[in-house]
C-alpha beads as a LAMMPS data file, in Angstrom:
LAMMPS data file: protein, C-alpha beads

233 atoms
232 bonds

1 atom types
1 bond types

-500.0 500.0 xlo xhi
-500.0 500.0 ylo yhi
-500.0 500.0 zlo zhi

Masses

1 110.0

Atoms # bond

1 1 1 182.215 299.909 -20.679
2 1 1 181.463 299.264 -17.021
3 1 1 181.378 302.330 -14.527
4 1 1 184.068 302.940 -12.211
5 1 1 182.989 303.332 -8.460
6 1 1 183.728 306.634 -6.879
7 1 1 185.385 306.393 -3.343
8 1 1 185.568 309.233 -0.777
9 1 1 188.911 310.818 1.124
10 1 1 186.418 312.483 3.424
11 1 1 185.932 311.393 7.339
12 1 1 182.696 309.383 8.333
13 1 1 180.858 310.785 11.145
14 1 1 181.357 307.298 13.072
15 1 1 184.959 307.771 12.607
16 1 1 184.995 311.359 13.875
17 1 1 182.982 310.091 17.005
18 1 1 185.352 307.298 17.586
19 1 1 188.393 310.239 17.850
20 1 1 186.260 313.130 19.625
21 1 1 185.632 310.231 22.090
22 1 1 189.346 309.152 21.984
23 1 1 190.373 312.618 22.787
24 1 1 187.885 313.206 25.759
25 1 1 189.447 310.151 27.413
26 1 1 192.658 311.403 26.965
27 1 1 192.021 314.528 28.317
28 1 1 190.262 313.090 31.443
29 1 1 192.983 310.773 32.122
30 1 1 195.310 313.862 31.890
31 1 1 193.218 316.373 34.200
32 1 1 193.274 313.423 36.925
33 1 1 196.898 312.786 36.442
34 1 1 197.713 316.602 36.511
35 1 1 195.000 316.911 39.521
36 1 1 197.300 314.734 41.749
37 1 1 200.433 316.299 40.800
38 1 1 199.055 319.795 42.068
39 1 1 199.651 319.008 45.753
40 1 1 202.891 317.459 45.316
41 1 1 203.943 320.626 43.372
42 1 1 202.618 322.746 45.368
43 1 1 204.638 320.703 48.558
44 1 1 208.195 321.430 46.746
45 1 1 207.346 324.718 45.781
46 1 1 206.267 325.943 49.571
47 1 1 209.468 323.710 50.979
48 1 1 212.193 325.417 48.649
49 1 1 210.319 329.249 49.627
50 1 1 210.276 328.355 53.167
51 1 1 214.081 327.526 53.100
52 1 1 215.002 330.611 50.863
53 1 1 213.063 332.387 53.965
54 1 1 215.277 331.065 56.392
55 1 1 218.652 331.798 54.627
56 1 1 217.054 335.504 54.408
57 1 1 216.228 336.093 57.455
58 1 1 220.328 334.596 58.885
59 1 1 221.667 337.167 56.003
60 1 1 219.654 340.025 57.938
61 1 1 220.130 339.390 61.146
62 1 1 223.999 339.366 60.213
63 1 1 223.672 342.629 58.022
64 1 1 221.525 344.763 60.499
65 1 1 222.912 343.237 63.597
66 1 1 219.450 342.883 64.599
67 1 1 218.011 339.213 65.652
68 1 1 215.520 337.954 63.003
69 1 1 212.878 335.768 63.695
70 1 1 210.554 333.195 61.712
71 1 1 207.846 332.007 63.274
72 1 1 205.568 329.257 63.259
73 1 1 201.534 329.006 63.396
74 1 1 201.143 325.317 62.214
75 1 1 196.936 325.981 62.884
76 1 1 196.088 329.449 61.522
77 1 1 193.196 329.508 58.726
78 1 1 194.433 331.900 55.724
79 1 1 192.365 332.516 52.648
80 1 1 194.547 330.092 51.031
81 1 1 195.291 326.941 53.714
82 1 1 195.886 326.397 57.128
83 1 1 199.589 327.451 57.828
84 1 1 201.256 331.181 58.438
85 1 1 204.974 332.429 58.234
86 1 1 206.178 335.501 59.797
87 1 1 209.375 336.964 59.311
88 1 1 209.592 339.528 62.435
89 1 1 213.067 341.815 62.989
90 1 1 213.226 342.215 66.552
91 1 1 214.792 345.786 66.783
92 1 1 213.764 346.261 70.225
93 1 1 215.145 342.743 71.650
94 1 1 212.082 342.073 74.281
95 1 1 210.203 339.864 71.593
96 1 1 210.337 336.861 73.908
97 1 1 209.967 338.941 77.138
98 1 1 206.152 338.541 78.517
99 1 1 206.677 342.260 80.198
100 1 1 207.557 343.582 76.173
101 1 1 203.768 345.048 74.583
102 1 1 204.211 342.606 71.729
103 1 1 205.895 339.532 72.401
104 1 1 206.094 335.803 70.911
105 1 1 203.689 333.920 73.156
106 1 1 200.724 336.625 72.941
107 1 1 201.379 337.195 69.216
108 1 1 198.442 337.490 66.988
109 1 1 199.132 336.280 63.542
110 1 1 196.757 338.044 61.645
111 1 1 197.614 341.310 62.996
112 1 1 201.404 341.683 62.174
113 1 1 201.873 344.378 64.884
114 1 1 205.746 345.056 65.555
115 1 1 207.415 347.032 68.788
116 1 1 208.226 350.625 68.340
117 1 1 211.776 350.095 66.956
118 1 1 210.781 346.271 65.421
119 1 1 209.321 345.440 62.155
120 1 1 207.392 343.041 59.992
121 1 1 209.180 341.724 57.452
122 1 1 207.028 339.244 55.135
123 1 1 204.201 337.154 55.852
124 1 1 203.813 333.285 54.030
125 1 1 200.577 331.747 53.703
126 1 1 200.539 327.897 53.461
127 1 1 199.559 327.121 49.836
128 1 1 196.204 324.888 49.636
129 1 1 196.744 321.039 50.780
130 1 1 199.845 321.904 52.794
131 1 1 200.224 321.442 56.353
132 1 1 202.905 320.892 58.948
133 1 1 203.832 317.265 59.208
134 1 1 202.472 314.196 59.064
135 1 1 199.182 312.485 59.990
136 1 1 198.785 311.294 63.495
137 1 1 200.016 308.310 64.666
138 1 1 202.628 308.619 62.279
139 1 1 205.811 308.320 64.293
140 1 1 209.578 309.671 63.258
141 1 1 211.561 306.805 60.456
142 1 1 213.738 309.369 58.983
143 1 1 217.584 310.131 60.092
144 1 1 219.218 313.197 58.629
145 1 1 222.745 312.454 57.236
146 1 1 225.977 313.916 58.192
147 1 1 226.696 316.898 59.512
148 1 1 222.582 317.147 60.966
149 1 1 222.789 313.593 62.544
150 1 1 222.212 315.324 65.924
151 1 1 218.886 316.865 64.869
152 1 1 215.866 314.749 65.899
153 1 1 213.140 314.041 63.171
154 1 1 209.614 314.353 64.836
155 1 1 208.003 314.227 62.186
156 1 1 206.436 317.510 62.607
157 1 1 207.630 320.754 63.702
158 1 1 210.056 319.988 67.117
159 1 1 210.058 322.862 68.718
160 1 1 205.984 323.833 68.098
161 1 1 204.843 323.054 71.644
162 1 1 202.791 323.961 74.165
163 1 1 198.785 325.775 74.157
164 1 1 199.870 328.059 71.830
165 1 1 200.763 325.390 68.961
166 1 1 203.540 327.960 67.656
167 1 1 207.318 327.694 67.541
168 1 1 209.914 330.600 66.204
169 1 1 213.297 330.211 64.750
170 1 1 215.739 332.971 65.563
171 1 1 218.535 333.804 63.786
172 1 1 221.120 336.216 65.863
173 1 1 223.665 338.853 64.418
174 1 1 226.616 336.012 64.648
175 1 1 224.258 333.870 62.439
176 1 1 223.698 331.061 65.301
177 1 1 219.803 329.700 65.505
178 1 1 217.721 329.263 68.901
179 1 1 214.501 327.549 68.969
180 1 1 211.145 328.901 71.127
181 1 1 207.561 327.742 71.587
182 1 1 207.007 330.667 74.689
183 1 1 208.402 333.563 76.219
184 1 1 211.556 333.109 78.651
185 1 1 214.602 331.279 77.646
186 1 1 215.263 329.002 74.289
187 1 1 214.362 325.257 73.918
188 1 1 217.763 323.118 74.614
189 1 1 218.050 321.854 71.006
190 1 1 222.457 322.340 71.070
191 1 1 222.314 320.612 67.378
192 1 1 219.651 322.288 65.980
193 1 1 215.402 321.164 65.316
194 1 1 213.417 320.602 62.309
195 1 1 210.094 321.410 60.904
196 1 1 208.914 318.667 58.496
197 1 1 205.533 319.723 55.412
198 1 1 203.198 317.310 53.927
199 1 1 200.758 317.600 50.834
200 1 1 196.736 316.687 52.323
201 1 1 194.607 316.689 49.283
202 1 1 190.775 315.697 48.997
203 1 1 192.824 314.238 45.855
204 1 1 195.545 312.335 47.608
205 1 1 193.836 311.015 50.752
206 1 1 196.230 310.414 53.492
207 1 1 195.977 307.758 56.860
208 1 1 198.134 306.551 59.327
209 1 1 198.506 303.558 57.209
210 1 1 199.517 304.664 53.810
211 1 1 201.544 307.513 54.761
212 1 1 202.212 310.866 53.194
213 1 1 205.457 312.085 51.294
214 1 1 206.727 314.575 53.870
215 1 1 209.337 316.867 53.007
216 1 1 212.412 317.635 56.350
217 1 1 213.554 321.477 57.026
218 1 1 216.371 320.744 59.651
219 1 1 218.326 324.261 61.070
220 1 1 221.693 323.867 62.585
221 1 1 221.750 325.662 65.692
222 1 1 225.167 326.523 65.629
223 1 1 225.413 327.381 62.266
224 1 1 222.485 328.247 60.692
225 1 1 222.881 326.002 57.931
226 1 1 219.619 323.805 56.181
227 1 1 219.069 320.632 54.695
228 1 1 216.183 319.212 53.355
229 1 1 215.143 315.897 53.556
230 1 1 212.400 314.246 51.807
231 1 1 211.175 310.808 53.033
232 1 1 207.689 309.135 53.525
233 1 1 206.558 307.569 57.359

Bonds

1 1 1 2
2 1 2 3
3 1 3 4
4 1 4 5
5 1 5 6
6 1 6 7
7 1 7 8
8 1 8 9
9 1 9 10
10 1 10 11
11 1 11 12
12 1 12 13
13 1 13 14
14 1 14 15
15 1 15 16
16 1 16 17
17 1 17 18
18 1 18 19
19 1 19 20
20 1 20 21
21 1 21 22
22 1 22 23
23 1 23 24
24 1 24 25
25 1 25 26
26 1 26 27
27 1 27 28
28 1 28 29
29 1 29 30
30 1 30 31
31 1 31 32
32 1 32 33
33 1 33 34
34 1 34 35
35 1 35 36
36 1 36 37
37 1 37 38
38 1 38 39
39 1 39 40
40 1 40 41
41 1 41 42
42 1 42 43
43 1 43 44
44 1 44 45
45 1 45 46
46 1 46 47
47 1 47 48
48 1 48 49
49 1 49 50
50 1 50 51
51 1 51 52
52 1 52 53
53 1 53 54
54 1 54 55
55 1 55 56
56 1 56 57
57 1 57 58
58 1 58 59
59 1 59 60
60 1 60 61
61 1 61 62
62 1 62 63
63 1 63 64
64 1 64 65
65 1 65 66
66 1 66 67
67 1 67 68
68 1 68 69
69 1 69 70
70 1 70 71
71 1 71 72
72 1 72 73
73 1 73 74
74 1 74 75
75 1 75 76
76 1 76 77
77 1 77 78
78 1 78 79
79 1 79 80
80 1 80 81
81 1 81 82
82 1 82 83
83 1 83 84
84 1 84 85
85 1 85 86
86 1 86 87
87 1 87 88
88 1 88 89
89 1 89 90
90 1 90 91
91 1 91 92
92 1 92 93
93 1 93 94
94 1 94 95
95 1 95 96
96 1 96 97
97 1 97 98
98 1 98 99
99 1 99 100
100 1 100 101
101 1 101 102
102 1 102 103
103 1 103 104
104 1 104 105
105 1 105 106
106 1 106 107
107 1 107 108
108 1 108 109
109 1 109 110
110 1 110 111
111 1 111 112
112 1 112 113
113 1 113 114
114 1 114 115
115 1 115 116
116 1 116 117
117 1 117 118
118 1 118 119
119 1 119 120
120 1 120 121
121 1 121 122
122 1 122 123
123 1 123 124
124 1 124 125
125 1 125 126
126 1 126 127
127 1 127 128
128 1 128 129
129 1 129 130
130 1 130 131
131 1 131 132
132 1 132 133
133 1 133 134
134 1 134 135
135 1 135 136
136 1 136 137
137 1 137 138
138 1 138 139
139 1 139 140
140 1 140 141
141 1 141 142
142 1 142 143
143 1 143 144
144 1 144 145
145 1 145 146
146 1 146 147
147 1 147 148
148 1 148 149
149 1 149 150
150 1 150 151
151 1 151 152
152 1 152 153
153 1 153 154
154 1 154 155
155 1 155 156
156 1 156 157
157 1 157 158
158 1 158 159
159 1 159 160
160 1 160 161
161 1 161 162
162 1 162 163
163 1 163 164
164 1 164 165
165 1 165 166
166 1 166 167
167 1 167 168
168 1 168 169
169 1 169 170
170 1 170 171
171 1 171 172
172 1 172 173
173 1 173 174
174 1 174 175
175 1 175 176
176 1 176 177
177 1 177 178
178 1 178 179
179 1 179 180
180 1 180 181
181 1 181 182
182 1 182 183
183 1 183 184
184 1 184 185
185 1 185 186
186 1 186 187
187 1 187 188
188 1 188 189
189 1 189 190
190 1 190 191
191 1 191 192
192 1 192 193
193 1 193 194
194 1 194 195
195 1 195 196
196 1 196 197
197 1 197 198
198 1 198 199
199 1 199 200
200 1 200 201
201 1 201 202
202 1 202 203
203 1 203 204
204 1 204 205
205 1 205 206
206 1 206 207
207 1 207 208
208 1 208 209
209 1 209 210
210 1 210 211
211 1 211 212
212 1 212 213
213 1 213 214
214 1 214 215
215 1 215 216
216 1 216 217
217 1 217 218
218 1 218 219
219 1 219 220
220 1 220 221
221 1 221 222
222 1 222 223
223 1 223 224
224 1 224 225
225 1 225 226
226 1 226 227
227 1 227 228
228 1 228 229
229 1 229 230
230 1 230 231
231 1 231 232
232 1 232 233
């Protein structure tokens, strides 16, 4: 009676190389593909804070009667990026007066001093990979719709001018918005500005010639009201 030939369920060690190797490139292919998302993220994430900021500081300048303003420091190097927020309530209203001990155009952003009756009232770090605007060279191809049509798209922050590379935002009691880059009088932007944020990753390499995704903060000066745009050079 001939013998019958055992066979084996179990997995060969070729065949368990052949998955464990399988796997790895999965998991590679995922890390990269999650590596590039990260800045992207991180772009959306800082865009939607920075525009919950904004609608918080109009709400207290309107409840305190005090003017609240945001400013600006596109170039300032944080533990985390290069980029700083700070949301300052101007309770002695002198902050843009050059006479006034602290004012806007000597600021210092990494000491958060206040006047005597003013106050500090958050400070934003730039998340990693984030900076204000695009890449140089990079001119303005974006138009805001209806009602912001009146607000130019610079493709960087509009009102951040001058030696100091700094702008502020300020909201008054009433709600309306005013732009500054100095001491002494407001910036003639009637319709309102806009501050635009790109992603600049080691991962996502950006040039003049393939552009950036950039996402659009634009600020009604009469209103106070935002839109965001998001649009690539």
């Amino acid at each position: 009676m001939p013998r019958r030939r055992r066979t084996t369920s179990g997995v060969t060690l070729v065949e368990m190389m052949v998955v464990m190797t399988m796997v790895l490139v999965l998991a590679a292919l995922a890390y990269a593909a999650f590596g590039k998302q990260k800045p992207r993220a991180g772009l959306n994430g800082f865009t939607l804070e920075v525009r919950a900021l904004l609608h918080g500081a109009r709400q207290t300048a309107m409840a305190t009667g005090k003017p609240v303003t945001v400013m600006i420091f596109p170039t300032t190097v944080t533990a985390s990026g290069t980029g700083r927020l700070i949301l300052y309530q101007d309770g002695n209203g002198d902050f843009f007066s050059s006479a006034a001990a602290v004012n806007f155009s000597g600021y210092n952003p990494a000491s958060s001093s206040a006047g005597t009756l003013s106050e500090v009232l958050d400070v934003v770090d730039f998340p990693p990979h984030v900076v204000v605007g695009p890449v140089d060279g990079q001119g303005a191809s974006a138009v805001m719709p209806a009602p912001f049509t009146g607000i130019a798209i610079n493709g960087a922050c509009a009102f951040c001018l001058g030696a100091n590379n700094r702008g502020a935002i300020t909201f008054d009691p009433a709600g309306a918005v005013t732009f500054q880059a100095a001491n002494g009088p407001p910036l003639a932007f009637p319709a309102g500005a806009s501050v635009s944020f790109r992603a600049d990753s080691p991962d996502l390499p950006v040039t003049a010639a393939t552009g950036a995704e950039v996402r659009t903060l634009a600020i009604s000066a009469p209103t106070g009201a935002l839109r965001t745009l998001n649009w690539k050079p």
